[in-house]
N, C-alpha and C positions, 0 to 999 in steps of 0.2 A: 636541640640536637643531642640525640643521646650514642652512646655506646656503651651496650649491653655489658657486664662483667662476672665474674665469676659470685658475687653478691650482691649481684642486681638484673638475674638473667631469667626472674622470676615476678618483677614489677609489673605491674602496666604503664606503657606506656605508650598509649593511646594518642595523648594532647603532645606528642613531642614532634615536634614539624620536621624530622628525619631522623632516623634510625640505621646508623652503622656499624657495622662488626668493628671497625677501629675509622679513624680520621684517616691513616692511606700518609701513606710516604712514597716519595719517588720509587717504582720498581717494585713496590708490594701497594695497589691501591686498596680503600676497602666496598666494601661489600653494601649498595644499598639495601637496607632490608625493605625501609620504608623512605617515601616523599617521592620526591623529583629524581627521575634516575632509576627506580626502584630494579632492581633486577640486574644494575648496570655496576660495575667496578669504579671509583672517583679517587680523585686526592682531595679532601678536602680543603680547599685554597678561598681566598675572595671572590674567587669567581663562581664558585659552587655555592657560596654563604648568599650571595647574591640572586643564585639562581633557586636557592631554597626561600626567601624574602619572597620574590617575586611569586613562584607558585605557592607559598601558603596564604599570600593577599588576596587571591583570585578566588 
């Protein structure tokens, strides 16, 4: 799981099983760029870490 930063928003990062603008706190979630969810706003909690296991298994 990555989040892109102001000196790392130039990486590849291809192999990273999901990609968000930030991990998302109550009332500002973030931003899937990539994986599970992609397009969609999340908090990243246990149950999202979960649901990113499951679809990068598959």
């Amino acid at each position: 799981m990555v989040t892109p930063g102001l000196y790392t928003s130039d990486q590849d990062f291809s192999e990273a099983q999901a990609v968000l603008n930030h991990l998302g706190d109550e009332g500002n979630p973030g931003l899937v760029l990539r994986g599970p969810r992609e397009g969609e706003r999340v908090m990243v909690d246990l149950v999202y870490l979960e649901e990113v296991r499951r679809w990068w298994s598959t």
